[in-house]
C-alpha positions in Angstrom: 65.0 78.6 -87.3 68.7 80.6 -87.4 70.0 83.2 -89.2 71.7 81.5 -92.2 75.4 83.3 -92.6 77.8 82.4 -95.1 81.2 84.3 -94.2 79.6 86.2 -91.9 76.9 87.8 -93.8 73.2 86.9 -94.0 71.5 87.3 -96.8 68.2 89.7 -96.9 65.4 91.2 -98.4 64.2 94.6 -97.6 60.5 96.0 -98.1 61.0 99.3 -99.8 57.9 101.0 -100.4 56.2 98.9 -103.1 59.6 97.4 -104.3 61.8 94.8 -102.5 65.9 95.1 -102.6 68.0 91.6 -102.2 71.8 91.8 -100.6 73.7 90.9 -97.6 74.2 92.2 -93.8 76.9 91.2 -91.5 75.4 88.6 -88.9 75.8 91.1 -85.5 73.5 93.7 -87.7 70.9 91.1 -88.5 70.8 89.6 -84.8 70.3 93.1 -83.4 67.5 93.5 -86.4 65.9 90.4 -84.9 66.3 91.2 -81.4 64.5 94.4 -81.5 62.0 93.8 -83.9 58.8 91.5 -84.2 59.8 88.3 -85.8 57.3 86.0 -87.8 57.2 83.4 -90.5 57.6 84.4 -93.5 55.1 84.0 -96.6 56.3 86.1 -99.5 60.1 84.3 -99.9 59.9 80.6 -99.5 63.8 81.0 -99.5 63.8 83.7 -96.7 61.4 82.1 -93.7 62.4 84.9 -91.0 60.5 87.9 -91.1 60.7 90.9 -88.9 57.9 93.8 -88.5 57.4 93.2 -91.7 60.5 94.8 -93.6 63.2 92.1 -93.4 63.0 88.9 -94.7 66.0 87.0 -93.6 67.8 83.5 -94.8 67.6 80.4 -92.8 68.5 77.0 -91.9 66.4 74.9 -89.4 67.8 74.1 -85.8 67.4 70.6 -84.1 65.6 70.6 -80.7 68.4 71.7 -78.2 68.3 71.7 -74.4 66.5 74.4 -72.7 69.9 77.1 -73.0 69.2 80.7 -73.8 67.8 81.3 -77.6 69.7 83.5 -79.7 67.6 86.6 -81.1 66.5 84.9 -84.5 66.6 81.5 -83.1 63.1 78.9 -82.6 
């Protein structure tokens, strides 16, 4: 799973206290999210599988099995 940009922002959601807020990143600010954070699957947003630590629940597409290159942060 990638990061799914559309002209170079990704769209998000963002635990805030009790309440969530949808809206877009650029793409370097969400790969930087993904690289320093804990990333799982997500199970609140069907539409948003990448979680990290919890707080951001990111858009995106599916990758085919590639060769064994280096993985981007947000990248399975």
């Amino acid at each position: 799973m990638k990061l799914k940009s559309i002209d170079g922002k990704v769209p998000y959601i963002m635990a805030a206290g009790k309440d969530f807020v949808k809206d877009e990143m650029s793409l370097a600010a969400a790969e930087q999210i993904c690289s320093r954070g804990t990333r799982t699957a997500s199970k609140l947003f069907p539409d948003f599988p990448i979680c990290v630590d919890d707080k951001f629940y990111f858009a995106g597409t599916s990758t085919k099995p590639k060769s064994s290159k280096a993985k981007a942060p947000c990248e399975d």
